[in-house]
FITOR-561313 format. One record per atom (N, C-alpha, C): x, y, z; atom name. Coordinates in pm, whole numbers. Example, Ala and Ser with C-alpha at 12.3 -4.5 7.8 and 13.67 -1.06 7.14 Angstrom:
# residues 2
1319_-569_780_N
1230_-450_780_CA
1320_-330_780_C
1285_-225_708_N
1367_-106_714_CA
1290_3_787_C
# end
This chain:
# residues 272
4500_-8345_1088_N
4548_-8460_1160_CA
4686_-8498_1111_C
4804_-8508_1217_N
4931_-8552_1193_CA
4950_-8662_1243_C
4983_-8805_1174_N
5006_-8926_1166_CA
5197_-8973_1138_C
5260_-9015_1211_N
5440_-9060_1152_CA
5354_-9227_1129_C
5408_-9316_1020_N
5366_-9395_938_CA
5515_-9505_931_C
5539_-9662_1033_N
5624_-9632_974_CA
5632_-9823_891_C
5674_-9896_793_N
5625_-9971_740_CA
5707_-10104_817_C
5668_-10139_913_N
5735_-10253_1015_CA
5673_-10312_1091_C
5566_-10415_1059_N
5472_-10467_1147_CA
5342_-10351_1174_C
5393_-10234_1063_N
5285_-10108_1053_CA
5303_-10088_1204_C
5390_-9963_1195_N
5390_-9855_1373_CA
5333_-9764_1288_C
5233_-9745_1397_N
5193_-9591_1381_CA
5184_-9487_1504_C
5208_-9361_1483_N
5187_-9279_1613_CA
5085_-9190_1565_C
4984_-9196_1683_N
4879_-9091_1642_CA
4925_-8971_1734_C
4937_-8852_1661_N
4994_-8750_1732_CA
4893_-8623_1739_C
4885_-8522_1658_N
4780_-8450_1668_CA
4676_-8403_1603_C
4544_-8348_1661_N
4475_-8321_1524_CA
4459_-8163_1550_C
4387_-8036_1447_N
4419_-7959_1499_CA
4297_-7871_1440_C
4294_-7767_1474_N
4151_-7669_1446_CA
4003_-7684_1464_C
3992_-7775_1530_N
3874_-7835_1555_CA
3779_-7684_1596_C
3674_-7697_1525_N
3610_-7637_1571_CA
3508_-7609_1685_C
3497_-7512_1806_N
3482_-7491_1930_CA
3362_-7582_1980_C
3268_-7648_1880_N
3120_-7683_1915_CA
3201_-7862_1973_C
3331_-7889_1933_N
3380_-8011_1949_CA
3453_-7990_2079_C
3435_-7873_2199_N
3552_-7855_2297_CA
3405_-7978_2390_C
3483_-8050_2396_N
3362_-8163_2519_CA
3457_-8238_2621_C
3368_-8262_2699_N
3476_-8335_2810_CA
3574_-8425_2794_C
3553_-8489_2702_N
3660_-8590_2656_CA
3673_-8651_2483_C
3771_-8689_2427_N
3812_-8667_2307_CA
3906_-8808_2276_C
3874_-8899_2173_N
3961_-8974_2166_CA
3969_-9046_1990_C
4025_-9103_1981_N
4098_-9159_1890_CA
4076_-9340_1857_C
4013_-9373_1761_N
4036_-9560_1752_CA
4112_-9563_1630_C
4256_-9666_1583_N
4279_-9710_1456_CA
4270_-9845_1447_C
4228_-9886_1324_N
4189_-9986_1275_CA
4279_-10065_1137_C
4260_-10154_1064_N
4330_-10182_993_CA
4216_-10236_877_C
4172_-10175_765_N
4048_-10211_697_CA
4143_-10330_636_C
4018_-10420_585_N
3902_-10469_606_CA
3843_-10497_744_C
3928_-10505_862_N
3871_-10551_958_CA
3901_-10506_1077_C
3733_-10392_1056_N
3751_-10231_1179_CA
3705_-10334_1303_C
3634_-10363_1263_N
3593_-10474_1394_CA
3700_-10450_1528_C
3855_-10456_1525_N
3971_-10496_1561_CA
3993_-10367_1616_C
4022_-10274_1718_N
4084_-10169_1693_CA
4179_-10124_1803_C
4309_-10049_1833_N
4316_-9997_1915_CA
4300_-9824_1955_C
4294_-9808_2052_N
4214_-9673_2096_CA
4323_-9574_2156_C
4355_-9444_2166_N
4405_-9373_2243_CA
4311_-9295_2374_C
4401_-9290_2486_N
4406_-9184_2570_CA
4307_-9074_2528_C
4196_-9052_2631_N
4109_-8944_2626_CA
4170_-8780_2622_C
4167_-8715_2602_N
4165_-8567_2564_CA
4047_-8469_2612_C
4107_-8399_2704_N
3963_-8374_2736_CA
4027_-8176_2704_C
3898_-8083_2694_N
3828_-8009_2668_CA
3906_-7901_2552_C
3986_-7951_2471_N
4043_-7888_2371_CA
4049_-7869_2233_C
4055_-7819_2153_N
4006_-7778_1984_CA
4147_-7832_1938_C
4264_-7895_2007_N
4399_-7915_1934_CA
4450_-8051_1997_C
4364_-8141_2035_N
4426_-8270_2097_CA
4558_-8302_2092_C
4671_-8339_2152_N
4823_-8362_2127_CA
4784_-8544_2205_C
4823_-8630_2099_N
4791_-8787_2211_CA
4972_-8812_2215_C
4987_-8816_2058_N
5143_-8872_2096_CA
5131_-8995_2127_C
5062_-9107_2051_N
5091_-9240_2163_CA
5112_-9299_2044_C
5185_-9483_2058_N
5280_-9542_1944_CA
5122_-9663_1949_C
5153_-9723_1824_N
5039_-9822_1814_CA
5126_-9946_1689_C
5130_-10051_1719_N
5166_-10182_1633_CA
5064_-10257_1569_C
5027_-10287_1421_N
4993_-10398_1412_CA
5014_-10459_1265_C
4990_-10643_1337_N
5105_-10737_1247_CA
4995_-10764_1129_C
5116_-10773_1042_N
5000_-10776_862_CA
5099_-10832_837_C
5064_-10940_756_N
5144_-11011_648_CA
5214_-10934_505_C
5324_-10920_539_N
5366_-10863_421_CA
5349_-10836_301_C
5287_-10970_237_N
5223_-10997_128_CA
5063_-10942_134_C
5017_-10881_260_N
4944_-10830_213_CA
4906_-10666_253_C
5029_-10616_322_N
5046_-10481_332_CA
4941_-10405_198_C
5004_-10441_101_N
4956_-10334_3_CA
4761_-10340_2_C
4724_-10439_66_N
4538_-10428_14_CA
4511_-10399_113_C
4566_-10361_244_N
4461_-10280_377_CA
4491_-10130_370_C
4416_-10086_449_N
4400_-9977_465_CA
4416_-9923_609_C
4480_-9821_640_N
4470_-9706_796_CA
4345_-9666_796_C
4248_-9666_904_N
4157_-9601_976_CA
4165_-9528_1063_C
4185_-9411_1089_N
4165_-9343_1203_CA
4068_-9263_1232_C
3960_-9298_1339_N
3849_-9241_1366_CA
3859_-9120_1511_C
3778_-9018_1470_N
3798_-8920_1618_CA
3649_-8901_1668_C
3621_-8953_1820_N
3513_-8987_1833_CA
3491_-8840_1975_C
3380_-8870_1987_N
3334_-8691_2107_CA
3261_-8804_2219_C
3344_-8828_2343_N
3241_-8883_2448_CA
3234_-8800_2571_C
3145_-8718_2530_N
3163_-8610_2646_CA
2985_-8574_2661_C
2922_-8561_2573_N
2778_-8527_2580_CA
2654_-8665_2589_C
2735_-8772_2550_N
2651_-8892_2554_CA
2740_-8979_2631_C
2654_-9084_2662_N
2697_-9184_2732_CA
2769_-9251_2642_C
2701_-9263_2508_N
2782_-9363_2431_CA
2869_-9215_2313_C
2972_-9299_2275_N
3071_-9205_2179_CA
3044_-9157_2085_C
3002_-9075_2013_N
3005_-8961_1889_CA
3056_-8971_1795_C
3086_-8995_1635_N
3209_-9011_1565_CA
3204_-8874_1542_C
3293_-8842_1501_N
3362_-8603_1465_CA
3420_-8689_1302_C
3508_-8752_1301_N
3530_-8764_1180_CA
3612_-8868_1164_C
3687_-8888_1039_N
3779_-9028_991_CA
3877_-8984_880_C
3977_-9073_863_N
4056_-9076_801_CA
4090_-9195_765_C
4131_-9199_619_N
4141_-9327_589_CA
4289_-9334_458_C
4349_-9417_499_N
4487_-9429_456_CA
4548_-9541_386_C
4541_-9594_278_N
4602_-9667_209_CA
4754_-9728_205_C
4776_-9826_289_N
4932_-9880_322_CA
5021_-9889_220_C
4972_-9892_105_N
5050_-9959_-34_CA
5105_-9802_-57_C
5064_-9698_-18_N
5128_-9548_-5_CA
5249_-9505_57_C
5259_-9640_221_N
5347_-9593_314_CA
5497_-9643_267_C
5577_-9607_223_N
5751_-9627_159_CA
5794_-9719_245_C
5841_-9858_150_N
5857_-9999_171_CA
5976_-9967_249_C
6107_-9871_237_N
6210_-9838_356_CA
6189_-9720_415_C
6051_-9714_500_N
6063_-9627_566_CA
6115_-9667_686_C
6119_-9815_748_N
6131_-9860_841_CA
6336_-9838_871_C
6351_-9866_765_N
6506_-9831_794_CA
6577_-9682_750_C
6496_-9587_685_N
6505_-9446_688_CA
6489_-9400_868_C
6411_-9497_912_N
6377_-9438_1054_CA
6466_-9444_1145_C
6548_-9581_1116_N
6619_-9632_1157_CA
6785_-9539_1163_C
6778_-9506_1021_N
6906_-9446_946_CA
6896_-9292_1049_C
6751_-9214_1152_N
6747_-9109_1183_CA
6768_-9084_1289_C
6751_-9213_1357_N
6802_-9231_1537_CA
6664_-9234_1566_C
6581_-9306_1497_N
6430_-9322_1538_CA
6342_-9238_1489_C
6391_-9109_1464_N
6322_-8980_1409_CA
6190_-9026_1279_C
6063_-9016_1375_N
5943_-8992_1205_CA
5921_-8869_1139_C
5968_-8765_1146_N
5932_-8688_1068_CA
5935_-8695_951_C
6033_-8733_865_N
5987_-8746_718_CA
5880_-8857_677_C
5811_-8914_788_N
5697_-9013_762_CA
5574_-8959_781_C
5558_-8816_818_N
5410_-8774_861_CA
5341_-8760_736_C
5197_-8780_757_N
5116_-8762_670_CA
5003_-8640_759_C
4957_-8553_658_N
4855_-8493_711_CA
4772_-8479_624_C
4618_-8473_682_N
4495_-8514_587_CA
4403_-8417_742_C
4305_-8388_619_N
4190_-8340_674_CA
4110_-8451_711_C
4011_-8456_809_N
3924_-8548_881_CA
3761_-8533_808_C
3777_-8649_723_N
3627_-8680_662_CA
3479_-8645_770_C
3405_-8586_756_N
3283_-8571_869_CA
3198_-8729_837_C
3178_-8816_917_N
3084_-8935_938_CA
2958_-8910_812_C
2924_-8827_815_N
2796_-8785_747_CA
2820_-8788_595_C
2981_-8747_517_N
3015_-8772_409_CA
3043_-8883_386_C
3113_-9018_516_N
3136_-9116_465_CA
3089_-9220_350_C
2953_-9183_335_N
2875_-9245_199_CA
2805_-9149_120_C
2929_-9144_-36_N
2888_-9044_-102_CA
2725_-9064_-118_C
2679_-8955_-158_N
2596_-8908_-191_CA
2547_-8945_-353_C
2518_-8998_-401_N
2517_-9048_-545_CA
2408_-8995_-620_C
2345_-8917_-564_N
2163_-8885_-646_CA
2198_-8799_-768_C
2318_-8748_-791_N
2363_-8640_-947_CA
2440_-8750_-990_C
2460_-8862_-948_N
2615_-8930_-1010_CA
2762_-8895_-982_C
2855_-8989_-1026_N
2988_-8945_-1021_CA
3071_-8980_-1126_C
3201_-8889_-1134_N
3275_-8878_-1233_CA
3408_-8927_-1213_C
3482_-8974_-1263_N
3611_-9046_-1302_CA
3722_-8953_-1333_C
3773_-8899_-1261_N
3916_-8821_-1293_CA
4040_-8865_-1262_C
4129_-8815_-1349_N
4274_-8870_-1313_CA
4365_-8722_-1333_C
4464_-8687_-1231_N
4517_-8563_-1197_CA
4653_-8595_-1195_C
4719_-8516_-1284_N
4887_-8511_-1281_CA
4908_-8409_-1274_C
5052_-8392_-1193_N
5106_-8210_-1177_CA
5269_-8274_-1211_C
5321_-8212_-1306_N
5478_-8221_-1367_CA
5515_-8118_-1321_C
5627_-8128_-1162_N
5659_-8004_-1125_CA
5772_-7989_-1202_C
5823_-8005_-1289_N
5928_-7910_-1329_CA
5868_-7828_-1431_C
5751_-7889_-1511_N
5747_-7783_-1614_CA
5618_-7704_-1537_C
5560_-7771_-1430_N
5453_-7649_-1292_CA
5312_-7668_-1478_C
5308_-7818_-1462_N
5190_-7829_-1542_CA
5087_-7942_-1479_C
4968_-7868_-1474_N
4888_-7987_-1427_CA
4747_-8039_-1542_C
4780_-8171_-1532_N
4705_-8252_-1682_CA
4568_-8283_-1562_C
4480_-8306_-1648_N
4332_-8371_-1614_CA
4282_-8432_-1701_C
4208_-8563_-1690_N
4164_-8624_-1768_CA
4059_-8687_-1704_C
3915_-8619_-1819_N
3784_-8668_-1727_CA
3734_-8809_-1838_C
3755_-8910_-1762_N
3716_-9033_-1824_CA
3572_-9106_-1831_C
3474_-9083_-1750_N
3351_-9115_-1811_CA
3283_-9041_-1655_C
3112_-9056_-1669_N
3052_-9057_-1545_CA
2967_-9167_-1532_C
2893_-9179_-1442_N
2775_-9304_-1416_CA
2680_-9227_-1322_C
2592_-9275_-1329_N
2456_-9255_-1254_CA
2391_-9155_-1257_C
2434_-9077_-1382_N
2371_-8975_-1465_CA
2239_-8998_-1521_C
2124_-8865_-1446_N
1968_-8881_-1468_CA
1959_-8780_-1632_C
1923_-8836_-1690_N
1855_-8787_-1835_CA
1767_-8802_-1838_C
1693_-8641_-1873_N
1583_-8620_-1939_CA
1534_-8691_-2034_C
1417_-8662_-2083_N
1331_-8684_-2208_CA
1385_-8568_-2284_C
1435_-8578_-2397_N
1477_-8471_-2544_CA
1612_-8465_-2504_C
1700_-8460_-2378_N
1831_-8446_-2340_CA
1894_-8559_-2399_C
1984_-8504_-2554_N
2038_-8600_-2595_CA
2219_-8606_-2600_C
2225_-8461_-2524_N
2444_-8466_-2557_CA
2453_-8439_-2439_C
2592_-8425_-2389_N
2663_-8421_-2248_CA
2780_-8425_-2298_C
2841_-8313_-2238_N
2939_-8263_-2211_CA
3024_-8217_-2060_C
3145_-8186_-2023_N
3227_-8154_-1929_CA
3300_-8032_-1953_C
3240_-7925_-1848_N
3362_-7826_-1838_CA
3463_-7773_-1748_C
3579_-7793_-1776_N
3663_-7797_-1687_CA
3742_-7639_-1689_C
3765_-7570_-1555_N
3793_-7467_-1530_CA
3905_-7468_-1456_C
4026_-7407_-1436_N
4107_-7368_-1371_CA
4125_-7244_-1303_C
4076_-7230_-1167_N
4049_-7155_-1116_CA
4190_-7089_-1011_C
4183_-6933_-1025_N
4278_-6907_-925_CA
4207_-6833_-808_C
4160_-6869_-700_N
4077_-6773_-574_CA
3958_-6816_-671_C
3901_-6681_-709_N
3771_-6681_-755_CA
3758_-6636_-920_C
3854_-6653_-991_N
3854_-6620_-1093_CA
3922_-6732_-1222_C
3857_-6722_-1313_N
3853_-6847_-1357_CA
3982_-6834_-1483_C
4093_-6876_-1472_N
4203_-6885_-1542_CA
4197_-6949_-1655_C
4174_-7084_-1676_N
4153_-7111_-1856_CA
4024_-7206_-1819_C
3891_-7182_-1911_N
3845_-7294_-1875_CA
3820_-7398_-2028_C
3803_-7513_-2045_N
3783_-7588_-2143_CA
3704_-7693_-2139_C
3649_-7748_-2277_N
3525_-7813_-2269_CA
3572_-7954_-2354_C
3482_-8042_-2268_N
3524_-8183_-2366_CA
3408_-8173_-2498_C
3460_-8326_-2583_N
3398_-8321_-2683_CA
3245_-8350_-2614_C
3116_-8324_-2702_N
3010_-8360_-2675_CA
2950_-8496_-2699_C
2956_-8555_-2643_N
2885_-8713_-2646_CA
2746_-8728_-2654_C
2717_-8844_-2641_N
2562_-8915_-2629_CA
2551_-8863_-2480_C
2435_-8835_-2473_N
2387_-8834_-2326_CA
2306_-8964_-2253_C
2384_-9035_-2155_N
2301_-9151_-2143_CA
2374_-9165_-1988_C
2281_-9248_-1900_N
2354_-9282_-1789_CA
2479_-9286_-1751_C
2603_-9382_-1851_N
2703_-9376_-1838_CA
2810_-9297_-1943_C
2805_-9194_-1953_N
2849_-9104_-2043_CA
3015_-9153_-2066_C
3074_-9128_-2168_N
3221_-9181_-2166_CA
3312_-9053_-2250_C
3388_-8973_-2217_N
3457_-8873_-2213_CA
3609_-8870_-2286_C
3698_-8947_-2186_N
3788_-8978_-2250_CA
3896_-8881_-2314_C
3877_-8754_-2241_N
4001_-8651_-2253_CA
4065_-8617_-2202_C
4219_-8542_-2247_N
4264_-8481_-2121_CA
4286_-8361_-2179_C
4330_-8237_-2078_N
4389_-8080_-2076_CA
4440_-8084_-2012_C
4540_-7960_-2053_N
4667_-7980_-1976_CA
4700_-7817_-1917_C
4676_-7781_-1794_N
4678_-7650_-1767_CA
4816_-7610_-1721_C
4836_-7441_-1726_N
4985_-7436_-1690_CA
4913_-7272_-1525_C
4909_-7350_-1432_N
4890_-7279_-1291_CA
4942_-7183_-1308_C
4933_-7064_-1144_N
4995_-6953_-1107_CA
5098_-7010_-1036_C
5217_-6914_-1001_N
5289_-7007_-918_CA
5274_-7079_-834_C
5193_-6954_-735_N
5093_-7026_-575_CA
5038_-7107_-594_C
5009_-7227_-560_N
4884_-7288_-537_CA
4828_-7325_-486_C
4830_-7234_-361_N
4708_-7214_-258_CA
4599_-7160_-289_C
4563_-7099_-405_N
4484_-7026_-438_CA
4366_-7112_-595_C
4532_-7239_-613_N
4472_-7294_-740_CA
4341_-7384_-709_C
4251_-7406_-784_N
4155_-7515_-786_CA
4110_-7550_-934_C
4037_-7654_-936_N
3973_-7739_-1026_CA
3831_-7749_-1034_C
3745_-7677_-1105_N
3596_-7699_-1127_CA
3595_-7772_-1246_C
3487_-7893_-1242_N
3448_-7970_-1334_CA
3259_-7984_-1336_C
3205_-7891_-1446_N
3098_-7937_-1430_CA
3017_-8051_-1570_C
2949_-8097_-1536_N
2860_-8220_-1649_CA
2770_-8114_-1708_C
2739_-8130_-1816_N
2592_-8041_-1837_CA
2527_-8208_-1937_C
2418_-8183_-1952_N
2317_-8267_-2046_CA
2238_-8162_-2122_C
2198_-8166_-2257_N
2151_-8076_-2346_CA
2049_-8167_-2462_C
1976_-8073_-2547_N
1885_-8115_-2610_CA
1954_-8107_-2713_C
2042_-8007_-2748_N
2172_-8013_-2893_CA
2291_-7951_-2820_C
2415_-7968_-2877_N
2538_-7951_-2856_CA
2533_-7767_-2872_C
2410_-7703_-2952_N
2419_-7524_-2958_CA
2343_-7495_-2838_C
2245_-7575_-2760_N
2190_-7542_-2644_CA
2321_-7503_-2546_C
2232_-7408_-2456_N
2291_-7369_-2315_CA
2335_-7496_-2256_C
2225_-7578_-2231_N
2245_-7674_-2127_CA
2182_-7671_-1950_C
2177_-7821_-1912_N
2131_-7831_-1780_CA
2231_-7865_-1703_C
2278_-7808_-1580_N
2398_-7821_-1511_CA
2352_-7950_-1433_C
2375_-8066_-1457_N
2365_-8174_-1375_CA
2437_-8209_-1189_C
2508_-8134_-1230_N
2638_-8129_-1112_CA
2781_-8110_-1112_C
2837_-8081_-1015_N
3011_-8025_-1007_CA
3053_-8065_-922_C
3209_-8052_-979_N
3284_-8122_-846_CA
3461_-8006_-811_C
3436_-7967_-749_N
3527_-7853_-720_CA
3667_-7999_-608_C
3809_-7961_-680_N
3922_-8057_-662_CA
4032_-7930_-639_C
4070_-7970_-502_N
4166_-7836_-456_CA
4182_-7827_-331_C
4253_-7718_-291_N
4351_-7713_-149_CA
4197_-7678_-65_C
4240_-7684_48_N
4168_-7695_185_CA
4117_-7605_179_C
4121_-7454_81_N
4058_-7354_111_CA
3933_-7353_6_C
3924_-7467_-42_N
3815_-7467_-175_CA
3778_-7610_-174_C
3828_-7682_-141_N
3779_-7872_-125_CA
3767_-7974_22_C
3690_-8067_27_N
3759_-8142_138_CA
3661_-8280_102_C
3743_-8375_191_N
3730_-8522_188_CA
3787_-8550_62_C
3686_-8641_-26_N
3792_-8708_-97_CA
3866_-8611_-243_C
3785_-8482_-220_N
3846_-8395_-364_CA
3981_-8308_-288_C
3987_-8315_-165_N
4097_-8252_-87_CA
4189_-8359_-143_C
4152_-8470_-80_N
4282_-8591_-61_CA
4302_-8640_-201_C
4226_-8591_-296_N
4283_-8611_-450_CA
4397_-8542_-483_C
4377_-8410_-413_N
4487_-8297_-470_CA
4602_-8306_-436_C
4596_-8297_-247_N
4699_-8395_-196_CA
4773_-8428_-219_C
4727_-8560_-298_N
4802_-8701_-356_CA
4885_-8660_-449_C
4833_-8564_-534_N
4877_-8518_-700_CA
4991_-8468_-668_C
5008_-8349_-563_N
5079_-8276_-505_CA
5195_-8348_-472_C
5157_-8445_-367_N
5300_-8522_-323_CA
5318_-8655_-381_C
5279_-8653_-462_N
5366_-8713_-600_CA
5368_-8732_-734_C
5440_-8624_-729_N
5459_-8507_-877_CA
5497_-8631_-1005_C
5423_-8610_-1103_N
5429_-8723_-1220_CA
5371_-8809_-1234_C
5326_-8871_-1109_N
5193_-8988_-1114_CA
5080_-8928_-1136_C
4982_-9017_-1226_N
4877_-9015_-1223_CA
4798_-9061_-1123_C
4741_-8987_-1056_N
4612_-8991_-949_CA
4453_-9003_-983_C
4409_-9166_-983_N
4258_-9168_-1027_CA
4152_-9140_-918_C
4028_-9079_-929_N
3961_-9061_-791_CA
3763_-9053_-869_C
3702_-9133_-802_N
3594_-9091_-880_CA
3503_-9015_-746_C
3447_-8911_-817_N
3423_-8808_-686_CA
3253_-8801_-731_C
3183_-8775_-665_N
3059_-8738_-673_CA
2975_-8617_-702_C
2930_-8587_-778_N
2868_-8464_-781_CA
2774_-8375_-702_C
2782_-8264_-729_N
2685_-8206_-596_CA
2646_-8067_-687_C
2568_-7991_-651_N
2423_-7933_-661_CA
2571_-7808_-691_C
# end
């Protein structure tokens, strides 16, 4: 999904989304944005009918108090009303204003109107992920990439809602740097108490391949009966490009990506 963003009474143009897969070609196809906290409110685009690459192209305004730009959020939902009477959600996107560049409005200005240097593109959350999944717990990461020295830091800071055994008394994190399918450096935090809210508190600092289309991030929890045990894999959370992540471990990487030196916090959920 391609979004121009621009920070002036918040314009936005919803323009296209793209690859949809064929089971989504339905009679008609559309678009609502919203302004969180209050989806309630929304305006809608122009139907789309029977295509895997929607093009809407349409402009959308709305007024926010300046002072409080930075605590709402972009919604953009893509809904399927073609098989039911009533609308379908396909997926969402969700966008944080305090992100969108306080002169973008007069960069736009400075271009003869031109948004291109305002697009954002993000993969489309599926409805069904919208509420993580919490039954393994989730973990607390923070992701930096220093492109000049092409180093990317991680730092896994605690988990919560971690199930422990009876005799399972340490927990640990191992973190892997993966290139495709092969695992480039991997490293382990110190071993802690094992208890619901485990607390971690490290970082590593990896040095990538050039590409990093290929790079990713595996982080798994284990819980153990001693720190020489194997261990029980509690859950993982794989953080990386579109060809290895999506929803919020996509839009972690993302973030890291386009903006090199900040620290990026994200607490992601574990899975099987």
């Amino acid at each position: 999904m391609r979004i121009p963003l621009m920070r002036s009474r918040l314009c936005s143009s919803c323009v296209n989304y793209e690859n949809f897969s064929s089971v989504f070609i339905t009679d008609c196809m559309t678009s609502r944005l919203s302004v969180l906290p209050d989806e309630r409110r929304y305006l809608q685009t122009k139907q789309k009918k029977k295509t895997c690459n929607p093009v809407f192209d349409e402009h959308f305004g709305f007024h926010i108090p300046l002072r409080c730009v930075s605590e709402r959020s972009l919604r953009v939902s893509v809904f399927d009303g073609g098989r039911h009477k009533r609308q379908a959600a396909i997926g969402h996107v969700i966008y944080p204003l305090a992100q969108v560049p306080a002169d973008s409005a007069a960069a736009v200005a400075a271009s003869n109107g031109s948004t291109t240097n305002n697009i954002i593109v993000r993969d489309l959350s599926r409805e069904d992920e919208s509420v993580p999944n919490n039954d393994l717990g989730e973990i607390l990461v923070s992701l930096t990439f220093n492109d000049n020295l092409h180093r990317l830091s991680i730092t896994v800071f605690q988990a919560k809602g971690i199930k422990v055994n009876d005799g399972e008394v340490v927990s640990w994190v191992k973190v892997s740097l993966m290139n495709q399918r092969r695992a480039v450096k991997t490293k382990k935090t110190t071993v802690v108490a094992a208890c619901e809210e485990p607390q971690y508190n490290e970082s590593f600092h990896f040095r990538p391949p050039p590409a990093l289309e290929g790079v990713h991030l595996t982080l798994q929890l284990y819980v153990a009966s001693s720190s020489n045990s194997k261990g029980r894999l509690v859950g993982r959370v794989i953080i990386g490009s579109f060809m290895f992540a999506r929803g919020r471990a996509l839009n972690h990487w993302n973030e890291v990506l386009s903006t090199p030196k900040e620290p990026i916090q994200f607490w992601h959920s574990l899975t099987e």
